[in-house]
N, C-alpha and C positions, 0 to 999 in steps of 0.2 A: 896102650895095652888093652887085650878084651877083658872082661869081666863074663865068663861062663861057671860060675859058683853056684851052689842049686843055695835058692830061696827056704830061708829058716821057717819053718812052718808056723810056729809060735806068732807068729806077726800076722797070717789073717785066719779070720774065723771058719772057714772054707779048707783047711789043713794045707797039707802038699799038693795035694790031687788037684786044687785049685789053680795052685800056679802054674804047675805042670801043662792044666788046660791052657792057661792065659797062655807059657808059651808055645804052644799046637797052634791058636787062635793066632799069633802073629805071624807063626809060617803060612800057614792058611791064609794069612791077609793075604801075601805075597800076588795070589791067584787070583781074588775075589773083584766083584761087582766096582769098578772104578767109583762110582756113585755114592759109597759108603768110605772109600777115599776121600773123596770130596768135605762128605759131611765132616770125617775126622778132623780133617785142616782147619776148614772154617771152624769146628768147635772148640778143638784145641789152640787155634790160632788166639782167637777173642779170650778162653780162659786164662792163658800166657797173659796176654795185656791187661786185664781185669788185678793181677799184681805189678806186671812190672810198672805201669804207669805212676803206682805209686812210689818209685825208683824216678819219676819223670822221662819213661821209655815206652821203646813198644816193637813190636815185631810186625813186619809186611808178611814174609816169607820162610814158613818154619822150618824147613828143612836149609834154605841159605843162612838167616840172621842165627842161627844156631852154630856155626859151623866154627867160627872161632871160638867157641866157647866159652865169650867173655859175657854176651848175654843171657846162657845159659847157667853161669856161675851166679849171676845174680838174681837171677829166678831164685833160684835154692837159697840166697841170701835171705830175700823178700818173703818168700812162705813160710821159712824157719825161721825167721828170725834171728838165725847167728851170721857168726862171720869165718868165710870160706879162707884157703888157702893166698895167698896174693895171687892173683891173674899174671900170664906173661903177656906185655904188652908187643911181643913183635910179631910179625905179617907172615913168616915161614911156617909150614907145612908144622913142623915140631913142636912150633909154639902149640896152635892150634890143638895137636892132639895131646899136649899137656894140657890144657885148660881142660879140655872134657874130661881128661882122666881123669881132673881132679872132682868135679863137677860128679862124675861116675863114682869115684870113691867117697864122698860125701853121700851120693846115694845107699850107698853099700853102707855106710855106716850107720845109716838107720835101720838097718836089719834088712836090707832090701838084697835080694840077691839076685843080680840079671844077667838073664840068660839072652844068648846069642848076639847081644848087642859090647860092640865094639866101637873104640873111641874112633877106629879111623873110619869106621863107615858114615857116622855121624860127619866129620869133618869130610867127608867125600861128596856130602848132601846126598845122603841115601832118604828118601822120603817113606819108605817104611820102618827102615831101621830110627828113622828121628819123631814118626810117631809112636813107634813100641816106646821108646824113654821118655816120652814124655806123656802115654797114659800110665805105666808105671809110676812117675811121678806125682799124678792129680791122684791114682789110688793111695799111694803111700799118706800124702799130704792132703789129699780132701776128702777122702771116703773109708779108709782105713781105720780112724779114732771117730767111726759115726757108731753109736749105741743105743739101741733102743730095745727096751723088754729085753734082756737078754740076748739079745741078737746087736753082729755088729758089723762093718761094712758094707757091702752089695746089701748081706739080708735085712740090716738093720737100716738101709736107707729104702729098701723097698718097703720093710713094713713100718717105718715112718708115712710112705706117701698113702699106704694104705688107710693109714689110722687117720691122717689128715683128711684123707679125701673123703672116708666113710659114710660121712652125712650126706652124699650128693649120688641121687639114686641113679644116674645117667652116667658118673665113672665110674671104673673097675679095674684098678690097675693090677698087674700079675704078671708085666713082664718092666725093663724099659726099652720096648720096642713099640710092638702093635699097640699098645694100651693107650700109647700118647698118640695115634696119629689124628686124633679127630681132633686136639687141642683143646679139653674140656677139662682134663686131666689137670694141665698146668693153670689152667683159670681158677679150680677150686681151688689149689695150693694158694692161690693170691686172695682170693676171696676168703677162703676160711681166716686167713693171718689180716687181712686188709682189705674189709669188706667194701669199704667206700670208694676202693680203687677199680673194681667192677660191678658194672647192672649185673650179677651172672643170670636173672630170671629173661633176658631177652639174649643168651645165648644158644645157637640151635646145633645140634649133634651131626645134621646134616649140610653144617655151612665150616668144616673147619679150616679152611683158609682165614675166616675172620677171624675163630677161636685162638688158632696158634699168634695170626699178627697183633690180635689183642693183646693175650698174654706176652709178646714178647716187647711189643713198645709199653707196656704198663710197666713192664720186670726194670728195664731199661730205664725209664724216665724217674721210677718213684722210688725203685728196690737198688738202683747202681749195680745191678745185673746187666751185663752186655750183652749183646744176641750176639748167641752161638750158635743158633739152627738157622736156615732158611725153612718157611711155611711151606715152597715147593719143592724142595729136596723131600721133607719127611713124606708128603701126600701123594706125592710122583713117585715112592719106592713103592714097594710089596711090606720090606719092613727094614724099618729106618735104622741108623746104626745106631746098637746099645751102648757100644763105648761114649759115645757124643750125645744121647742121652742123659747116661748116668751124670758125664759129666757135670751137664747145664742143671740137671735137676739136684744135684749135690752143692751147686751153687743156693737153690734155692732155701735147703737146709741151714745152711752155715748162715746165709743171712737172718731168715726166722727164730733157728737157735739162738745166733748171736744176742740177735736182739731180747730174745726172753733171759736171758744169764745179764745182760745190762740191765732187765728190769730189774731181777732179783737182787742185784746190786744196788741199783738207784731206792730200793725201796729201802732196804736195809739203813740205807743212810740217811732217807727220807725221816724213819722212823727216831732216827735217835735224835737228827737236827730237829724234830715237828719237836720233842718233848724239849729242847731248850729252847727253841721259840715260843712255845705254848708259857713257860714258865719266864721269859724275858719281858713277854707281852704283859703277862700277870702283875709283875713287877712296875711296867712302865702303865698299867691302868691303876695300880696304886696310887702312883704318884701324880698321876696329872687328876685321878680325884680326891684325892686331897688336896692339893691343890688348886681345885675348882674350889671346893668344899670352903676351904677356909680364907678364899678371895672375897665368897658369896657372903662367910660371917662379918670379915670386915670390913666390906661394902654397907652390910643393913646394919649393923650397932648404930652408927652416926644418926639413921632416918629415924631408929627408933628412941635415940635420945632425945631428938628436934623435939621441942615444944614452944616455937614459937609460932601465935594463932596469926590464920588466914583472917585477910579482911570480907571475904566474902564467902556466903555459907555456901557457894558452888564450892568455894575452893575448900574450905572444912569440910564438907562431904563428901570430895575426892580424895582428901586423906581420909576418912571414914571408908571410903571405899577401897582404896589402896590398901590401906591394911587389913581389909576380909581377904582383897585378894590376896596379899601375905600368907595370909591364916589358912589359907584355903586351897589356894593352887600354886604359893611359890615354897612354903617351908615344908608341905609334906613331902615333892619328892624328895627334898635336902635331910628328910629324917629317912627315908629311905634310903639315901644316896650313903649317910652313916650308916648307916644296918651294913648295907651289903660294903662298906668299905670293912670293914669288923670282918666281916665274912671271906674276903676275898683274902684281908690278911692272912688269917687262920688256913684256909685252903690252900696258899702257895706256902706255905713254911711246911704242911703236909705233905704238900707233894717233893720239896726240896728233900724233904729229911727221906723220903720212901727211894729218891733217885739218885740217891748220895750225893745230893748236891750240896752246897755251904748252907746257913740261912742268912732271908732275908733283913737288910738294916735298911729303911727309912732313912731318906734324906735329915737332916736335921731339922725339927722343927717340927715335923710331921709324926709325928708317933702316935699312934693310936691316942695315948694319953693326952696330947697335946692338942688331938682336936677336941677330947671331952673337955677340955677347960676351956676350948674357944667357946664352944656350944654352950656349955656352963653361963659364959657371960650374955649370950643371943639371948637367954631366955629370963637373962636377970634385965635385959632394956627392953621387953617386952612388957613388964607390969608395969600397971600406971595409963601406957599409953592408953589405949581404948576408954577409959574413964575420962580422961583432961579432953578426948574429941569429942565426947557426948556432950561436955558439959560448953564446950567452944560452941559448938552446932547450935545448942539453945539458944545462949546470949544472943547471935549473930540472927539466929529466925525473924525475932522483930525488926530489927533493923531492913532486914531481906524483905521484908512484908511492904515496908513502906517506899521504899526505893522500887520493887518492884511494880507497886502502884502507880508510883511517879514517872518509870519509864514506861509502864502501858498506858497512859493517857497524856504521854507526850510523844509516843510515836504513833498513838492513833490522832493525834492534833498535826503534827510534821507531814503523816500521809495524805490527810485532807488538803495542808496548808502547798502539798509539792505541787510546783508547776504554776499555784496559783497567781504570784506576781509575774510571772513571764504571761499567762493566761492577760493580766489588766493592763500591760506596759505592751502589748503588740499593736499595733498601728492596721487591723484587718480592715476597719471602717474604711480607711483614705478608697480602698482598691474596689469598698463593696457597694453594689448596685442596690435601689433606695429599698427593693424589696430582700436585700441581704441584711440593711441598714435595719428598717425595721423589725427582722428575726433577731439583729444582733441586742437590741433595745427589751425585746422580751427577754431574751436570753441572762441580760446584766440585773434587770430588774428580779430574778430569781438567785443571782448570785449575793445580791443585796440580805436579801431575807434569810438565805444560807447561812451568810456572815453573823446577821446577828444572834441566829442560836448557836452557835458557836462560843458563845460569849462566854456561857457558863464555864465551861467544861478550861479556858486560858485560869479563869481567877482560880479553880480545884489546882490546877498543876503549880502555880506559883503557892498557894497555901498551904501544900505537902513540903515544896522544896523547903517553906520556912519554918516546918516541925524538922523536918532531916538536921536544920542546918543545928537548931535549939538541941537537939539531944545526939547533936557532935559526932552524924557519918562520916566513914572514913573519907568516902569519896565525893564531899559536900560539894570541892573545888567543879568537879566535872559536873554537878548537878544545876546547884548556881549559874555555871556557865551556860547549859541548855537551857534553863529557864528564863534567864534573859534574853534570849537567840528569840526564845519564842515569843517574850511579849514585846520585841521589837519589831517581827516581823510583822507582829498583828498590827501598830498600830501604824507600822507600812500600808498594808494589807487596806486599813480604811484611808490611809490617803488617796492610794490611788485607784481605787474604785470610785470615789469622787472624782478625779477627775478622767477617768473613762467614762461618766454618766455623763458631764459635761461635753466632750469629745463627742461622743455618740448624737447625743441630741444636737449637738450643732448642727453637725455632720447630716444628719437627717431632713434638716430645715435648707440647706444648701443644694441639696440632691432633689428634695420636691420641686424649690424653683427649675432647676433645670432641667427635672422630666418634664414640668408645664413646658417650657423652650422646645424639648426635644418633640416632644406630641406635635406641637403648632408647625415645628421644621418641617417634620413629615409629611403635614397636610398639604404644604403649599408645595413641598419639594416636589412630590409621585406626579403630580399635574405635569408641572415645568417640566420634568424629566421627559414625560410622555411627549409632553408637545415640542421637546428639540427633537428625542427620537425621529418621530415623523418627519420633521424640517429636515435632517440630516439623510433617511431613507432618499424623501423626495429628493435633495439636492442632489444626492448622488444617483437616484431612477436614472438609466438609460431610455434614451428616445430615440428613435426612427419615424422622420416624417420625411413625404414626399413633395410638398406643395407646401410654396411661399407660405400660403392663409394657414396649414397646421403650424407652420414654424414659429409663425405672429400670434397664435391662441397662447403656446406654453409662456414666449415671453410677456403676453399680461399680463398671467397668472403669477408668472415670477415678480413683476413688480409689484402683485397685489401683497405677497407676500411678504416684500422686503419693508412695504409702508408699516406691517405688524411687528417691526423686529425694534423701535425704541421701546415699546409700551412690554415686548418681552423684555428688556435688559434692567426695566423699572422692578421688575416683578423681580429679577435675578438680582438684585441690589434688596432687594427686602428678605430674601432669603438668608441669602450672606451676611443680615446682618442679625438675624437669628443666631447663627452660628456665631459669628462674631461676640455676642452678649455673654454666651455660652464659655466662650473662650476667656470672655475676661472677669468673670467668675468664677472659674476653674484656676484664673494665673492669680487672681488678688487672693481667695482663701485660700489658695496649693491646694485644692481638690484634685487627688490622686484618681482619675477618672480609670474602672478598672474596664470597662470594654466601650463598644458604640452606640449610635442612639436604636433602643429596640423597637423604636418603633419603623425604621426604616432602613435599609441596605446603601440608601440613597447618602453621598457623605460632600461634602462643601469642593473638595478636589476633582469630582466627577463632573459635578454639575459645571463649575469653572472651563474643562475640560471640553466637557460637549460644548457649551458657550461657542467656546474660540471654533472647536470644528466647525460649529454653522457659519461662525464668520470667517471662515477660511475659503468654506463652500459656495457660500453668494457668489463673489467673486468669480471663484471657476464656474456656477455654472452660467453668469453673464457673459463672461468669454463663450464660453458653451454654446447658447445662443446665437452669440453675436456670428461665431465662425458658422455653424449651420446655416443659418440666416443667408450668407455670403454665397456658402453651398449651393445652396437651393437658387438661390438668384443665376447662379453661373449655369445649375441645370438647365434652367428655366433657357435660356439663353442659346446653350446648346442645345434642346428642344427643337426651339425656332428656326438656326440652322440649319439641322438635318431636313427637317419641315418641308422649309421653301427651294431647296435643292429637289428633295426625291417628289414633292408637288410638280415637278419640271419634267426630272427624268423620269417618271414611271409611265406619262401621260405620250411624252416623245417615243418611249420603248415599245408604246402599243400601237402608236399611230404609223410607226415602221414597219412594224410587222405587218401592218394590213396593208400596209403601201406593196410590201414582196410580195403578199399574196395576188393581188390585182397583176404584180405584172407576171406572175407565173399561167396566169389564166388567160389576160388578153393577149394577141399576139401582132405585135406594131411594129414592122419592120422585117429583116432578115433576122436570121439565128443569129448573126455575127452582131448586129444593130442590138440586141435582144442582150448579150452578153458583154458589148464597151457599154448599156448602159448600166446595167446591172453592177460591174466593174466600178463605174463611178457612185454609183450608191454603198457600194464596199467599203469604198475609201470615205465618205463622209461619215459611216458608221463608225469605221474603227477609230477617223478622226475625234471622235466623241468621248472617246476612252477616257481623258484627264478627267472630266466632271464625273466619271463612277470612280475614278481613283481617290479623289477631293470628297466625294459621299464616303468613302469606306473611310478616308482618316477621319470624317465627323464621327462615323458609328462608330468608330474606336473608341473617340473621346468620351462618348457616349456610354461606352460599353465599361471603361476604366472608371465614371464616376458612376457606378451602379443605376445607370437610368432604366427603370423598366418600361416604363410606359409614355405615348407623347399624343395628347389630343391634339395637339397640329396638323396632322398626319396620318391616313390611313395607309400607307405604305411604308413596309420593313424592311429593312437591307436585302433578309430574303428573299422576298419579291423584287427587288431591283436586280438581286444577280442572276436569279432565275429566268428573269424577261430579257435582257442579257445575254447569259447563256444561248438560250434558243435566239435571239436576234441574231446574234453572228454565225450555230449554227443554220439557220436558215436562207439566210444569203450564200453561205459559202454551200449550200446542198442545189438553193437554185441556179448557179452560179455553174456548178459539176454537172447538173442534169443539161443547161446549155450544151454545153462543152461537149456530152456524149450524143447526146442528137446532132451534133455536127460531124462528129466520127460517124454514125450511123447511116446519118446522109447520105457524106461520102463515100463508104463503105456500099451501100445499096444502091446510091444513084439515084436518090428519092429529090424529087425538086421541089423549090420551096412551098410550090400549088401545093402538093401530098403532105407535104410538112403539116400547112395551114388545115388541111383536108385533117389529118389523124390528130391533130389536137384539137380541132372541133369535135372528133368522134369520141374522143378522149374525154370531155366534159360533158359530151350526153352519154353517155355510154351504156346502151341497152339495148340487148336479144334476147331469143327463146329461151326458156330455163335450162335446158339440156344441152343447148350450143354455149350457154354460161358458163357450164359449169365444164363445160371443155377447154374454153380460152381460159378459166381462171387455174387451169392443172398447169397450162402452161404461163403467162405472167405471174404467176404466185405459187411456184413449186414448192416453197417451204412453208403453205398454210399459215401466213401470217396477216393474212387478211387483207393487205393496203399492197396497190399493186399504183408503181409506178410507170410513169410518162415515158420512160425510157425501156422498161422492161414493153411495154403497149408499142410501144415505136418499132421492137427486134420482132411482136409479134405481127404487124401488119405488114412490116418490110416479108415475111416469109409466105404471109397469106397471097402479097400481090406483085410480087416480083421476083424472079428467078436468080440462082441460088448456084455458084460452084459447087459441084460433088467433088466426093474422091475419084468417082469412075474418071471424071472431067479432068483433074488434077492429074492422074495418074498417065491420062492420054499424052496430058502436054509435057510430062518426063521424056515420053515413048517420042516423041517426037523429036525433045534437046537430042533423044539417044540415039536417033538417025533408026529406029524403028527397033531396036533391040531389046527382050526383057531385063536388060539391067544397064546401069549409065557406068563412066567413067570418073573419078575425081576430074580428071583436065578438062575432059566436058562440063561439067558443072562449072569450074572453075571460069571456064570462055564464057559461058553464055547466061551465066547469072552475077550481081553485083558481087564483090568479097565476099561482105556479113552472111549476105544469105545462104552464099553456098560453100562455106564454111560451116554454117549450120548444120546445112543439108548435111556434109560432109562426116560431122561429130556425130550425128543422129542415125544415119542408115548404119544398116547391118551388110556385112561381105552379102553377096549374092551365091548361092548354092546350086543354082540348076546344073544341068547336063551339060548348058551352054558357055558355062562358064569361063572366065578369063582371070588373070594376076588383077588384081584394085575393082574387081566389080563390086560395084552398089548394087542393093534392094533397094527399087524407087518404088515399086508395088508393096510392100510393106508399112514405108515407109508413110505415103500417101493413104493407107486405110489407119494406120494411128492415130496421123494427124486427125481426121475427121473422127477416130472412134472418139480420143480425149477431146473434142470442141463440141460434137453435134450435141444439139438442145435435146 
């Protein structure tokens, strides 16, 4: 069914005219800005759940989750508090529009009267029609019973935000639109009620995207306020929607409200529980000081009845002292602690009786009265005492006088006497050197004399002890006992410094013989020592001699030395037996020997030591000797070998050489005579080879035993290979010079007369300066100074005997050629031997004249080569 009833004016403060507007405003919605759509949903959507949740629900989608009506009946359950009609639970169309009707008529029955809204439009999901019923419903139920100064609703929630906001010169609110967009608005709302929940002094007017999301996650986290706006809907409008506004900030009331109406609750109850706590406490500080109070009297009656005396005036003085402090710092707070227990009674029975409460009864036992009688008796065991400790304190002074004596001149005797028998019973002597021995002797002889003034001061302590004991202290037992401790220790004390005086002086008398010993050791030993050193140096000096006679000097030396070595082992036997003496005056009295002899480094195992080395030395260096000795004999020997060899060959090597020169000069026989003999001279040279072969293994052997030098002989292997060397090249050069003066011969047709003619000119050989130095451009073209027999031989053959040309050569082709400037291969081939005119053959170039044929040779070419590459 619809509900179009007009709205009972009585219900808001704004009359008819108000609602009347409200319903304009909703047809109006109809048309309007989608964007203030938006906001209503999102506002009223989150408002919706902000209760139903507490139902354990909630809406996605207000215009759908609305439509059966079952979560809209319980909205209205939740905000009011009652209980609606029964909901129909089934799925049809009927159901539905029951449920809202009912829902609608619950509306209505709170005075609400709504226009144009119908249950079926709602169940049709009309999205305007289901936001008109459900800001109607947050005015009815959240903003409708708002009152403030007179004013109520819309006006009375607006000048609530005004009143709150006032103190913040940067809002001004006076609408719920514009006013909120910068979000500073809702920040003071928080901060005025819940300061510590915003910094608001670093909020700026020109940033309110922060403003609004501040305030709406603080609302949210601290306040259980839900965001119902988005920050950029409101700042992205012109101006935001005032229905979703009011809404969210009508939230903020009811929560602020709320919570001031629980304070004034909580206080109210605060105050009447504080006055029976305040009076419970009263009661229970009575009693546990009374109870303190009269623990404390029956704790001290017992101390202050004690009169049985201390044995020592420490201890009567500390009860003396003990009870000032009583008197002084323990009983006055406790007279205090009475005062104000008196007082505190008196004060809670007053305040009982003023708050109509019962009066107070004391535990039993505890009543005011009952602690004046405890008290009563505190102060009846307090006479007396103070008088019975002065007169304790007296008697016990003298006694304290004398015992005190006794123990100050028996722990000034105990402090002297400590350490002192471990001091006389240590054994330092055994370890001490004769000048430690002596210090120790002064030292005891001081201890001596110490002792005896000491004397006094044992017979005072035993003479006190035997007045203590006569006029019967308590603690006689303990005193006797010290005093005995001490005159036994004393006459400990002289025993054994008697015998550490004896000890000492023995001990002194033991230690001078054997620095005498050790002095005398010293003297003899540093010599000895020296003189093995050197025997051991020298035995082991390395030597290098060359000759038998050095080798024979060391070994007499060596024997001179060995003849010294019983007369040294006498001297090492007299040593040893220093030490020895030493040794057996150390083992007969146990002389604890605490270091070595100071007079020297030198010690009995060293010298033993060297001893054996020298005689380990002899030995090797008689071997030593004896093998060099052999050395040098064998040098010697090889010497002589090499000697008498190269004495042979250096003298043969020379007389050879002159032998070739002679026959290079005279000339006996023909060329051919000249070179079979030469030839046989070759052969008895090279024959000769084995005795330079036999010299070089000597210089080997020579060279392996490091021989450097050999007066045998002034010839060195050097020299023999060197005479050598040139021996056999000079045979084999006179030998080639033969050989080419017979090709030369040949070749020129020089007979043997001219031979004999140009080698006689050849060893005088002198003309004018200028025709010299012409013949020497030609036998010595390469300025080297030494012009050969055979170079002399090519230049005489050209001075005096004629001479093939190319013109000559070239004729006798032209000739093979049957007169033609160029020859044939077959020609050549007929009329010269193979080799040659196969040469020819390889070496001519084709022929190119005018005249030419297939296979012609250049024999003209050919033939000025030849002579350009040979002529001199």
């Amino acid at each position: 069914m619809d509900h179009h009833i007009q709205q009972q004016p009585h219900h808001y403060d704004g009359g008819e005219n108000d609602y009347m507007q409200q319903e304009d405003d909703w047809d109006r919605d109809m048309l309007l800005d989608p964007a203030w759509e938006k906001q209503q949903r999102k506002t009223f959507t989150a408002w919706c759940n902000s209760h139903l949740r507490k139902a354990g629900t909630q809406i996605e989608n207000i215009e759908e989750d609305f439509r059966d009506g079952l979560k809209l009946m319980l909205l209205l359950e939740v905000i009011s508090g009652e209980r609606l009609a029964k909901p129909e639970r089934g799925k049809m169309r009927v159901h539905k529009i029951s449920n809202v009707n009912k829902a609608l008529d619950f509306i209505a029955s709170k005075g609400v009267k709504l226009v144009s809204i119908g249950a079926e439009e709602i169940v049709d999901g009309n999205a305007k029609m289901t936001l008109g019923m459900i800001w109607t419903i947050i005015l009815r139920f959240a903003i409708q019973d708002i009152s403030v100064e007179e004013t109520s609703a819309k006006e009375g929630l607006l000048l609530w935000c005004q009143r709150k906001t006032a103190p913040y010169k940067n809002v001004n609110i006076q609408n719920f639109h514009i006013s909120w967009k910068d979000g500073l608005g809702f920040c003071a709302l928080i901060h005025r009620h819940r300061p510590e929940l915003i910094d608001y002094g670093k909020l700026r007017k020109d940033d309110p995207m922060t403003n609004l999301n501040t305030a709406f996650d603080v609302a949210e986290k601290y306040l259980d306020i839900p965001k119902m706006l988005d920050a950029e809907d409101i700042v992205g409008t012109a101006r935001p929607d005032e229905k979703a506004i009011m809404t969210y900030v009508s939230s903020f009331y009811h929560a602020f409200s709320g919570a001031q109406k629980a304070e004034t609750a909580a206080n109210r109850i605060c105050k009447v529980l504080a006055v029976n706590q305040e009076n419970e406490q009263l009661m229970e500080d009575y009693e546990k000081l009374a109870s303190d109070l009269l623990e404390w009297i029956r704790r001290t009656i017992p101390w202050l009845e004690n009169r049985v005396p201390e044995n020592t005036m420490q201890a009567m003085q500390q009860k003396l002292e003990d009870f000032r402090d009583y008197r002084r710092l323990h009983k006055p707070p406790k007279v205090q602690e009475k005062c104000q227990l008196e007082i505190n009674f008196n004060t809670l029975q007053t305040k009982l009786r003023l708050s109509n409460r019962p009066a107070f009864m004391p535990s039993e036992g505890k009543m005011v009265s009952d602690i004046s009688n405890a008290w009563g008796s505190l102060e009846g065991a307090e006479k007396g005492y103070e008088e019975w400790l002065l007169n304790e304190i007296r008697r016990l002074e003298r006694l304290d006088h004398l015992a005190e004596k006794f123990r100050q001149k028996a722990a000034i005797h105990e402090a002297w006497t400590d350490g002192k028998e471990e001091m006389l019973q240590q054994k330092d002597y055994e370890t001490a050197s004769l000048s430690d021995i002596k210090a120790l002797l002064k030292k005891h002889e001081a201890f001596e004399s110490d002792l005896a003034a000491h004397q006094d001061r044992v017979e005072q302590i035993a003479a006190i002890a035997q007045e203590l004991n006569e006029l019967e202290y308590y603690d006689s037992p303990s005193v006797n006992a010290r005093c005995q401790q001490i005159c036994d220790q004393w006459d400990s004390l002289g025993v054994l410094t008697q015998k550490r005086s004896e000890a000492l002086q023995r001990t002194e008398k033991l230690l001078e013989t054997i620095d005498q010993l050790y002095l005398e050791f010293a003297k003899r030993a540093a010599p000895f020592n020296n003189w093995m050193e050197g025997a051991m140096e020298d035995l082991q000096d390395t030597f290098i001699v060359h000759t038998i006679e050095e080798i024979q000097g060391l070994s007499t030396a060596h024997e001179q030395f060995k003849a010294t070595l019983p007369e040294a082992d006498k001297e090492r036997q007299a040593i040893l037996g220093i030490h020895n003496e030493i040794a057996k005056i150390v083992q007969t009295y146990h002389v604890n020997m605490a270091g070595t002899n100071p007079y020297t480094t030198i010690n009995s195992q060293e010298i033993n030591a060297k001893w054996d080395k020298v005689r380990q030395l002899v030995p090797q260096r008689d071997q030593a000797l004896i093998e060099e000795h052999a050395r040098q004999q064998n040098n010697e020997r090889l010497r002589r070998q090499f000697a008498n060899q190269a004495n042979v060959i250096g003298p043969w090597i020379q007389t050879k050489m002159q032998e070739i020169g002679r026959i290079s000069i005279e000339m006996h026989g023909t060329l051919e005579d000249q070179l079979t003999h030469l030839r046989q001279y070759e052969k008895s040279i090279v024959n000769y080879k084995p005795k330079i072969d036999q010299l070089e293994g000597d210089h080997q052997l020579i060279q392996e035993a490091l021989i450097f030098d050999n007066k045998h002989t002034n010839y060195t292997m050097e020299h023999i290979r060197v005479g050598w060397e040139q021996l056999l090249t000079t045979i084999a050069r006179t030998i080639n010079e033969i050989e080419n003066q017979i090709l030369t011969r040949d070749a020129k047709g020089i007979s043997q007369d001219q031979m004999n003619e140009f080698r006689a000119s050849f060893n005088h050989f002198d003309r004018g300066e200028a025709e010299f130095s012409r013949i020497m451009s030609i036998v010595d073209p390469n300025r080297l100074g030494v012009v050969t027999f055979q170079a002399f031989i090519d230049f005489m053959s050209r001075e005096t005997a004629d001479t093939d040309t190319a013109d000559q050569v070239m004729a006798s082709f032209k000739v093979l050629a049957g007169d033609k400037n160029y020859i044939l291969v077959d020609e050549l081939r007929r009329e010269l031997p193979p080799d040659q005119a196969e040469y020819c053959i390889a070496r001519m170039t084709p022929y190119t004249g005018p005249d030419a044929v297939p296979g012609a040779l250049d024999y003209m070419s050919f033939s000025t080569a030849l002579y350009g590459e040979s002529d001199l």
